[in-house]
C-alpha positions in Angstrom: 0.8 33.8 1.1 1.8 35.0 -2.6 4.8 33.0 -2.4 3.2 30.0 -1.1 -0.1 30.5 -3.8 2.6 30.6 -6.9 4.5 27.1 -5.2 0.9 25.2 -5.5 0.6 26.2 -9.1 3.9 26.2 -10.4 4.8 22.6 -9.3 4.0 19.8 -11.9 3.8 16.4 -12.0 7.4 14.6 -13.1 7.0 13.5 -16.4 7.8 9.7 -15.7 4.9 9.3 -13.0 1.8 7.7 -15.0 -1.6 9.1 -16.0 -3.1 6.3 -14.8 -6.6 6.6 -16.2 -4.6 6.7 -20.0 -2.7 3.6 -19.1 -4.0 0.7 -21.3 -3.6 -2.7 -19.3 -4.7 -4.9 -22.3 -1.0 -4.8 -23.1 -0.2 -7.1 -19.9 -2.9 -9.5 -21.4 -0.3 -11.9 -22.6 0.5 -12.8 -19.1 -2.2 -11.9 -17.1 -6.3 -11.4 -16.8 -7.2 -8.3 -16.2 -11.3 -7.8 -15.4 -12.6 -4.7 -13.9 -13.4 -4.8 -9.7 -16.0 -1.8 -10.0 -17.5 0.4 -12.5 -17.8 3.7 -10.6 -14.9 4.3 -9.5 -13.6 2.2 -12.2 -11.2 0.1 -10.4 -9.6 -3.1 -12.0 -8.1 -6.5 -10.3 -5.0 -8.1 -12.3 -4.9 -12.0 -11.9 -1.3 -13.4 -12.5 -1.5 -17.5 -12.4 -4.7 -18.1 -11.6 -4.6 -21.6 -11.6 -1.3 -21.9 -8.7 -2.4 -23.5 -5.6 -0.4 -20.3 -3.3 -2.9 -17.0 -3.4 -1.4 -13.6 -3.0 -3.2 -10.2 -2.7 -1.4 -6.9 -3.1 -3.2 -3.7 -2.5 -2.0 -0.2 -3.8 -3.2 3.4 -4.0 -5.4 3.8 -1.2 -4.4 7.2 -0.1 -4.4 9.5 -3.5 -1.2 11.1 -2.7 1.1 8.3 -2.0 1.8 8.2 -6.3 4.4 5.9 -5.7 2.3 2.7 -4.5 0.6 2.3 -7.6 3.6 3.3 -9.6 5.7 0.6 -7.7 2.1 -1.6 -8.9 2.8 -1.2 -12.0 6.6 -1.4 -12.3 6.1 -5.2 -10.3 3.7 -6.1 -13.3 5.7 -5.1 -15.7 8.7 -7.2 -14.9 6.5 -9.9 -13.9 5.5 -9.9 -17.7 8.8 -9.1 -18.7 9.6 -12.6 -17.0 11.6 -10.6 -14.7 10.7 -12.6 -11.4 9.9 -16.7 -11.7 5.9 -16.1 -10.1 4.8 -19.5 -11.8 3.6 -21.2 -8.2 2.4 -18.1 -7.6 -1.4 -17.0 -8.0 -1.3 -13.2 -7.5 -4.3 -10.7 -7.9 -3.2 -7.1 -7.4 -5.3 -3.6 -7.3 -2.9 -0.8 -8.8 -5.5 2.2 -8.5 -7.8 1.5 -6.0 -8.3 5.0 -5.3 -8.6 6.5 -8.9 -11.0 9.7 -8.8 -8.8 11.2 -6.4 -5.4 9.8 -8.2 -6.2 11.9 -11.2 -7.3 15.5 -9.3 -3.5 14.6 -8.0 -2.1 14.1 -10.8 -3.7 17.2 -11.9 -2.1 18.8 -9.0 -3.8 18.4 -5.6 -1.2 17.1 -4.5 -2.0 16.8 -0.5 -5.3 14.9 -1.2 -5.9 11.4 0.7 -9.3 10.9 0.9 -11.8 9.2 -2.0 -14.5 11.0 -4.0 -16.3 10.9 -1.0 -13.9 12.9 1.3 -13.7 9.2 2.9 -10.2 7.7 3.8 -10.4 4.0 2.4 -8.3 2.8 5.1 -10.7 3.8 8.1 -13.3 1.9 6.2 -13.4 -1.8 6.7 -15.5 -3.7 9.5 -11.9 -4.3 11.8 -12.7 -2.8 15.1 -14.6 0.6 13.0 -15.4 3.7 15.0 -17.1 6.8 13.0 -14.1 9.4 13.5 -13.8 13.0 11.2 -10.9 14.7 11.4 -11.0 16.7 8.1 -7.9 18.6 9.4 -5.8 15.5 9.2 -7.8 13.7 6.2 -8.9 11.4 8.2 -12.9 10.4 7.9 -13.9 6.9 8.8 -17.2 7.6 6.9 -20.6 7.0 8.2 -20.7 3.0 8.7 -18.3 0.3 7.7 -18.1 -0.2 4.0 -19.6 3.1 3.1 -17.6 3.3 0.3 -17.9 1.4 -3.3 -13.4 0.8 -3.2 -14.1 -0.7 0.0 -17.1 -2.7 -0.8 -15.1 -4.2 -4.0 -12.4 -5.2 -1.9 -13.7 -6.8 0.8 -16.0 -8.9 -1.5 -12.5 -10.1 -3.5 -10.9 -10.9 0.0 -14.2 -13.1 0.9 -14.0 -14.9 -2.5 -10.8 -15.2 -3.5 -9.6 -16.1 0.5 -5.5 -15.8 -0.5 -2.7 -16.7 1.8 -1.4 -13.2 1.8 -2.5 -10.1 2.1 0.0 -6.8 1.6 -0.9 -3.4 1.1 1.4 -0.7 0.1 1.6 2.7 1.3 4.3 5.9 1.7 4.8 8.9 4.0 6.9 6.3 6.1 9.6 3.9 6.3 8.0 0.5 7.7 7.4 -3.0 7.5 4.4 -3.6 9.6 2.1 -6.5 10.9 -1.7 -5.8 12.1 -2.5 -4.6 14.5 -3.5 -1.1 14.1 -6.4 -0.9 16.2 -5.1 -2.7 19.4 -1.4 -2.9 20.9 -1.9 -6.4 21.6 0.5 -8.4 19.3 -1.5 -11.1 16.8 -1.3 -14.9 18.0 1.7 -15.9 15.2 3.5 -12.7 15.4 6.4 -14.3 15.7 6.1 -15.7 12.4 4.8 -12.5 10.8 8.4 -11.0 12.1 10.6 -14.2 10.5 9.5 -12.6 7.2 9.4 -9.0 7.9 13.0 -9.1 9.6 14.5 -10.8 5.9 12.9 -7.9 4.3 14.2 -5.0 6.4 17.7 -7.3 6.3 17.9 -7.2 2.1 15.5 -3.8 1.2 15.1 -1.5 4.1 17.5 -1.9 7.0 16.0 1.7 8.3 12.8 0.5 8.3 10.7 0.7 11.7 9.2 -3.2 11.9 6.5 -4.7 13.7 3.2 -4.2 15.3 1.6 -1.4 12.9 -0.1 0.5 16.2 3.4 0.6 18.2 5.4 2.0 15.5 2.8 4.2 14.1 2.3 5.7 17.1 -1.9 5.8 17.5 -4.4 3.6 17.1 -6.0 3.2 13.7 -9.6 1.7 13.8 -10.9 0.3 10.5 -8.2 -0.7 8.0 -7.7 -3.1 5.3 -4.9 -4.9 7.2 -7.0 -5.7 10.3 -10.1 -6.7 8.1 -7.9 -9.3 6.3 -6.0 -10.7 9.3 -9.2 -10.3 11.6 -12.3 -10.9 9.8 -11.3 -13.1 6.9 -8.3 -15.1 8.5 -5.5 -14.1 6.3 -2.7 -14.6 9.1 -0.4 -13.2 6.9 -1.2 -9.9 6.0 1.0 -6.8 6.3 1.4 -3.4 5.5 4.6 -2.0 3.9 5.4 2.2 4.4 8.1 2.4 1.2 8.9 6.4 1.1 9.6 8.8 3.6 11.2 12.1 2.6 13.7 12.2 5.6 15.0 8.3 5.2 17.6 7.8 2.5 16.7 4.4 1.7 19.3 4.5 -1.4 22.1 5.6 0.8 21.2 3.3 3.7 21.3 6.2 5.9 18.8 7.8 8.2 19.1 11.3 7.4 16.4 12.3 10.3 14.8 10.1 12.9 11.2 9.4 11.5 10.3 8.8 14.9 9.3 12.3 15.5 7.2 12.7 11.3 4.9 9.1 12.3 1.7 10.3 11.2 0.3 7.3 7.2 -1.2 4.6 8.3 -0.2 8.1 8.1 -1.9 11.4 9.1 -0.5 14.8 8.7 -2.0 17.9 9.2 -1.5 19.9 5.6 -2.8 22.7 5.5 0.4 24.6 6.1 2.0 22.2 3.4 2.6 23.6 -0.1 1.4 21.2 -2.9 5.2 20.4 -4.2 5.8 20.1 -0.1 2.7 17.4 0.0 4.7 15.7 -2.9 7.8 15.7 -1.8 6.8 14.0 1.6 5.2 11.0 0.1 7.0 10.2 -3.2 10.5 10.9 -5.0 10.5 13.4 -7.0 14.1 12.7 -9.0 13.6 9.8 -11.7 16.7 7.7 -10.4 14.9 7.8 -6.7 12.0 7.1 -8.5 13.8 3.8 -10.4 15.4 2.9 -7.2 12.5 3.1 -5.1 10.0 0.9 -7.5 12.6 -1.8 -8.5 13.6 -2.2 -4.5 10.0 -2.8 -3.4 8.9 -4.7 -6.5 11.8 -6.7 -5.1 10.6 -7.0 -1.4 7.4 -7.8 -2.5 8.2 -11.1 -4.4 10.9 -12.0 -1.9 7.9 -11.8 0.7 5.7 -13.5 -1.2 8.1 -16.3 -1.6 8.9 -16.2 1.9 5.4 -16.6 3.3 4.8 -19.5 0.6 7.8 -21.5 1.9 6.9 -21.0 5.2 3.3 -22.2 4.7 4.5 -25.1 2.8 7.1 -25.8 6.2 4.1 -25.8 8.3 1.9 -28.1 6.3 5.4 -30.7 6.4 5.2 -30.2 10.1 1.9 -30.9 10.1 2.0 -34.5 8.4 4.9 -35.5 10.4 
């Protein structure tokens, strides 16, 4: 007990992982229009392009813990503004920190935390097929009703208005390219399709990656989530949801090191409390800095190649459609 007691106060954050309440976005102004989503939580939307015809919606940071997502966030808007990536057909709105409150108490050092402010877990929360469920053991609380929660409130108001062509949110504690749905086993009408892109991706960033329907590969059913909302209730038929980290997966190396067959619980649930903090860390995000470059530059990467992908194949089916 001693032993584990002095792990959880010994370990601290790595110095290059962001404070991301002290990050001042006003310096991405020059390319892009940044407006805050809610006040309390304060949560702001990034607009890149927001006059191209081809609408894009990336989603990170809804699990606390999973400190890469919104560091990979910010590493894709940086090079975007560094002119890194050509994104000028592109309209592209992106949440970095949509789970804020709870980002800094783990920056501070909770690292095993999940859940919002509330004790609610953002990604039980949407109107997709919602059933109240608490599991506080595994972090998982649906909350009370659908939309319970002001981060999920804020989003699902952006989806309704802003109705883009692609939805993608990004997650860790897995390694996994996956396409809705979570709450059924039943594959989505253009599934096929879904897979044309996701099998390019696992091709060039993540040959390791399980791929597919989210609930299959997961392993459970997951009732309320952001990806089923999208796909399901405001039509985005391309919406995904990318697992970039799992402890056990060597993505660098291309080698599986462990099957993460037998680890499936982020869409991901684990049971933690026989986890250390540094042990919570360590299972969600890399802890050495040239992981930590690896890992952001190769799913900033994947991300633009997907949006790309999906925007050519839209544009294929709308020449199909005229001939």
């Amino acid at each position: 007990m001693f032993i584990l007691l002095l792990l959880n106060i010994s370990f601290a954050l790595p110095d290059f992982y962001h404070q991301f309440d002290s990050i001042n976005l006003n310096q991405y102004s020059n390319c892009a229009k940044i407006e805050t989503l809610i006040e309390d939580p304060k949560v702001d939307i990034i607009t890149i392009n927001e006059n191209a015809k081809f609408k894009a919606f990336l989603m990170f940071g809804e699990h606390a813990r999973e400190l890469i997502s919104p560091e990979t966030g910010l590493h894709l808007l940086d090079s975007i503004c560094n002119n890194k990536y050509d994104v000028s057909k592109y309209q592209i709105k992106m949440v970095l920190n949509l789970n804020p409150l709870s980002r800094m108490r783990v920056e501070n050092g909770e690292y095993c935390l999940r859940l919002n402010e509330n004790n609610v877990d953002l990604n039980r929360n949407y109107d997709a097929h919602f059933k109240q469920y608490t599991d506080m053991e595994m972090q998982t609380n649906s909350g009370p009703e659908p939309f319970s929660e002001p981060e999920t409130k804020a989003v699902r108001d952006l989806l309704k208005s802003y109705k883009p062509n692609m939805f993608l949110s990004i997650h860790s504690g897995s390694a996994g390219l996956f396409t809705p749905h979570a709450y059924s086993m039943e594959e989505p009408q253009n599934y096929e399709e879904l897979m044309k892109v996701l099998n390019v991706i696992r091709e060039d960033h993540c040959p390791m990656c399980e791929t597919g329907l989210s609930s299959k590969n997961v392993g459970y059913l997951a009732f309320g989530s952001a990806m089923d909302y999208a796909y399901d209730e405001i039509g985005i038929k391309n919406s995904y949801l990318f697992e970039i980290y799992h402890k056990d997966v060597n993505m660098i190396n291309d080698l599986r090191v462990e099957s993460i067959k037998k680890q499936k619980r982020s869409f991901l649930e684990i049971k933690d409390d026989n986890l250390s903090n540094q042990e919570c860390f360590d299972y969600f995000n890399p802890k050495e800095k040239e992981q930590y470059d690896w890992y952001t530059q190769n799913w900033s990467d994947a991300i633009i190649k997907t949006i790309s992908l999906v925007e050519s194949q839209q544009n294929e089916e709308i020449i199909l459609a005229h001939n």
